[in-house]
FIKOLZA-1660 file (N, C-alpha, C; in steps of 0.1 Angstrom, whole numbers, plus 5000, padded with zeros to 4 digits):
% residues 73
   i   px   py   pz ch aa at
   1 1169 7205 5386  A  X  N
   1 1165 7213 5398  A  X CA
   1 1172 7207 5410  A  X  C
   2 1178 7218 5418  A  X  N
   2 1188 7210 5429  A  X CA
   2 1176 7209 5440  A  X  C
   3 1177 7198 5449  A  X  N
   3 1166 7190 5457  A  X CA
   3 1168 7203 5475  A  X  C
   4 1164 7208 5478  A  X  N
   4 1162 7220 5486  A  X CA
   4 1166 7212 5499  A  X  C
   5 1165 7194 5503  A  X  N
   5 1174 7193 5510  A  X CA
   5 1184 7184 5513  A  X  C
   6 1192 7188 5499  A  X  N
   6 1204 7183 5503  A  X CA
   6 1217 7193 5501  A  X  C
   7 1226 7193 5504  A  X  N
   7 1239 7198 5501  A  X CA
   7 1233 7217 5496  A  X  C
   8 1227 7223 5489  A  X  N
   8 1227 7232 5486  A  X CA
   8 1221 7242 5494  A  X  C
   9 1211 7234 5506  A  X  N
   9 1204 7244 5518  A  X CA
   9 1210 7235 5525  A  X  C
  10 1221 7234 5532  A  X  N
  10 1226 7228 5542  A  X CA
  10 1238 7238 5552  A  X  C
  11 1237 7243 5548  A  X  N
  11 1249 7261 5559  A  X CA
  11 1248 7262 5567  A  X  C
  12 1235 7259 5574  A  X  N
  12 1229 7259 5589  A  X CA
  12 1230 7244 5595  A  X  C
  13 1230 7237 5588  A  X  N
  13 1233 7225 5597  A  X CA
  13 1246 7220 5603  A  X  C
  14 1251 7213 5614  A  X  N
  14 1262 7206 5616  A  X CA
  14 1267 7194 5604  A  X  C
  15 1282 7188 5607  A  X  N
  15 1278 7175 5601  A  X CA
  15 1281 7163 5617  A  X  C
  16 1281 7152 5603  A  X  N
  16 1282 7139 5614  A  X CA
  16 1293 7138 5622  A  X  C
  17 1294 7139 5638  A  X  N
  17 1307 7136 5647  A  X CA
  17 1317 7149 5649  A  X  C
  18 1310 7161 5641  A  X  N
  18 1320 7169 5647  A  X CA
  18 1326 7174 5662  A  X  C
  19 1315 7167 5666  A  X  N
  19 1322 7167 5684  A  X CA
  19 1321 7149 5685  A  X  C
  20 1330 7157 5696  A  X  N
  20 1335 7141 5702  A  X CA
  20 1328 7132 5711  A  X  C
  21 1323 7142 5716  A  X  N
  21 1311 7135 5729  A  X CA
  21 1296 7147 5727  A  X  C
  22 1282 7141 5728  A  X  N
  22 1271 7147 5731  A  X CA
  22 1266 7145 5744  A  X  C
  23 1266 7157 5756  A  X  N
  23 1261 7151 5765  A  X CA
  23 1243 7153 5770  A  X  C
  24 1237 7149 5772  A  X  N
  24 1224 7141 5769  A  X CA
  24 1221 7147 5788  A  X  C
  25 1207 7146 5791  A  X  N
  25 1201 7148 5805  A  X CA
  25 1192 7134 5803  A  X  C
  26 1187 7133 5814  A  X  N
  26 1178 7116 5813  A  X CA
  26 1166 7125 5803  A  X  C
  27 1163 7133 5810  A  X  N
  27 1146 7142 5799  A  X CA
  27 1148 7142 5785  A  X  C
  28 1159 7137 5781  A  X  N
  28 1163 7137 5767  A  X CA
  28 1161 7127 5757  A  X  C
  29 1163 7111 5769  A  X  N
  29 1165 7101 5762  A  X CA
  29 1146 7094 5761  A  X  C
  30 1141 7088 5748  A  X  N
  30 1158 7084 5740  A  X CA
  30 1164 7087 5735  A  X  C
  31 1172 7089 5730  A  X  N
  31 1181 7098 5720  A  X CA
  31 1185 7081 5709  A  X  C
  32 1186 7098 5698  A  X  N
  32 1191 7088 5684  A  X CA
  32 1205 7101 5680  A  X  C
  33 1209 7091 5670  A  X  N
  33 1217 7095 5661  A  X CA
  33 1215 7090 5648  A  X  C
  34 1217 7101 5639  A  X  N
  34 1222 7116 5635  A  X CA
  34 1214 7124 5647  A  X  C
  35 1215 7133 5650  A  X  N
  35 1211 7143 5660  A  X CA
  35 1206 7154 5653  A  X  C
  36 1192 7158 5661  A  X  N
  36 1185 7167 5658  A  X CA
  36 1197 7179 5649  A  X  C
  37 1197 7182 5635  A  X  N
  37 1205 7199 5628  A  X CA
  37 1216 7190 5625  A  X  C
  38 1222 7177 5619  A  X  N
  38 1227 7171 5615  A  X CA
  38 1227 7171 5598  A  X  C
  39 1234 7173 5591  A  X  N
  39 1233 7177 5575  A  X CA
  39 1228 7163 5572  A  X  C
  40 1219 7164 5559  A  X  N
  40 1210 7150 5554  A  X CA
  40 1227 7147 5542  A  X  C
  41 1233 7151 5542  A  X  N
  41 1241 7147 5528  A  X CA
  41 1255 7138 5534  A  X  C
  42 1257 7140 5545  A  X  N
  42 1268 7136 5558  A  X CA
  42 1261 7131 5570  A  X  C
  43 1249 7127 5562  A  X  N
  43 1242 7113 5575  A  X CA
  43 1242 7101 5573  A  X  C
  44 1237 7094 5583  A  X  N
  44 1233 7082 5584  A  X CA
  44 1222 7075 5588  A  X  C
  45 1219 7061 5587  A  X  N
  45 1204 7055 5594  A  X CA
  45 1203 7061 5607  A  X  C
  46 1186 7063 5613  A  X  N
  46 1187 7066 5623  A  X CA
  46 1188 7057 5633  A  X  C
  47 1191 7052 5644  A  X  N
  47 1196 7044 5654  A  X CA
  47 1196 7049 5668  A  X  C
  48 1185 7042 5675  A  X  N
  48 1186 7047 5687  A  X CA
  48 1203 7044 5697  A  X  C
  49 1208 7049 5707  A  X  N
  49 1215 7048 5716  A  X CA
  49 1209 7045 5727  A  X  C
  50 1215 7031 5733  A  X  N
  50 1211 7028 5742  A  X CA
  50 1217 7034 5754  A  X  C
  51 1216 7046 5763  A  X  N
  51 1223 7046 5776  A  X CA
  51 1216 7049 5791  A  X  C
  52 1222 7043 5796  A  X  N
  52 1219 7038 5809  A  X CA
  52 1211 7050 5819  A  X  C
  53 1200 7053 5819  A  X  N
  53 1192 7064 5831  A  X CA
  53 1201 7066 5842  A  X  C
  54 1210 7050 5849  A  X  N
  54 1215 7058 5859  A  X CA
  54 1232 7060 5858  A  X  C
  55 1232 7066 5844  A  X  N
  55 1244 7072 5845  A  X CA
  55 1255 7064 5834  A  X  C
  56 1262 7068 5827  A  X  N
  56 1268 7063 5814  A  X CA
  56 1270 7069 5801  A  X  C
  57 1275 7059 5788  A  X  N
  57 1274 7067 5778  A  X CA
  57 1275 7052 5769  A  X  C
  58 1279 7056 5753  A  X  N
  58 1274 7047 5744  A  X CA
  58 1278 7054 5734  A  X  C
  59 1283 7048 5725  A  X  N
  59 1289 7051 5709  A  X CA
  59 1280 7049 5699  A  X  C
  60 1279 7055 5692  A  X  N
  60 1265 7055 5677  A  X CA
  60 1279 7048 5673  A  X  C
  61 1273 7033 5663  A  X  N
  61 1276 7025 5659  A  X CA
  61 1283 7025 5644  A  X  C
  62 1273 7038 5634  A  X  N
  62 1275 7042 5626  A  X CA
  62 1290 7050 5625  A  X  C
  63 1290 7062 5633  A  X  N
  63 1296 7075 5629  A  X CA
  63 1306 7074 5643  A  X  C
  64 1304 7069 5657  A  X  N
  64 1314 7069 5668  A  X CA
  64 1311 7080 5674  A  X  C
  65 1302 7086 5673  A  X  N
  65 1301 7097 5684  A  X CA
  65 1299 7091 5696  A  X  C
  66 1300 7099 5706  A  X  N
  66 1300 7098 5720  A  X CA
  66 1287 7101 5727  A  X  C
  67 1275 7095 5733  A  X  N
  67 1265 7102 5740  A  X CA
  67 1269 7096 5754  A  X  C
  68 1272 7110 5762  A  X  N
  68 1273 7110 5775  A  X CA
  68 1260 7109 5787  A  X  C
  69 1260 7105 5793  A  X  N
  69 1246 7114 5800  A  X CA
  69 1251 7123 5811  A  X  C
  70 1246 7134 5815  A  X  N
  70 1248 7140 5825  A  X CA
  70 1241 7136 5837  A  X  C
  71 1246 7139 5851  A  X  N
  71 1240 7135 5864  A  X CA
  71 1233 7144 5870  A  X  C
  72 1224 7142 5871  A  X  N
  72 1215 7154 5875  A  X CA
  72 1212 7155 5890  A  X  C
  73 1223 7166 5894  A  X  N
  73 1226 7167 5906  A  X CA
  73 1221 7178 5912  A  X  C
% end
């Protein structure tokens, strides 16, 4: 019996790092990665990102994505 979530119901999900940067609002954080619609079969541990409230970004350690934050102007 194929396991409902891995790889065979996965069509609707993204995978890991397809973009290069996520950019993030402060009402967001904290933010982790894998990111919320991230495929379970092309994941990783989850791991918060540390970035800075007033302004920055930070690499997921795992996979190298980018979380930006945006300035809320």
């Amino acid at each position: 019996m194929v396991n409902p979530d891995t790889a065979a119901n996965q069509s609707n999900y993204s995978q890991s790092n397809t973009k290069s940067a996520v950019e993030v609002k402060a009402t967001d954080l904290p933010i982790h990665c894998p990111v919320e619609g991230t495929s379970l079969w092309n994941s990783h541990p989850r791991v918060y990102i540390p970035v800075n409230e007033n302004g920055g970004e930070s690499k997921c350690p795992y996979c190298g994505t980018m979380f930006k934050l945006l300035s809320e102007k």
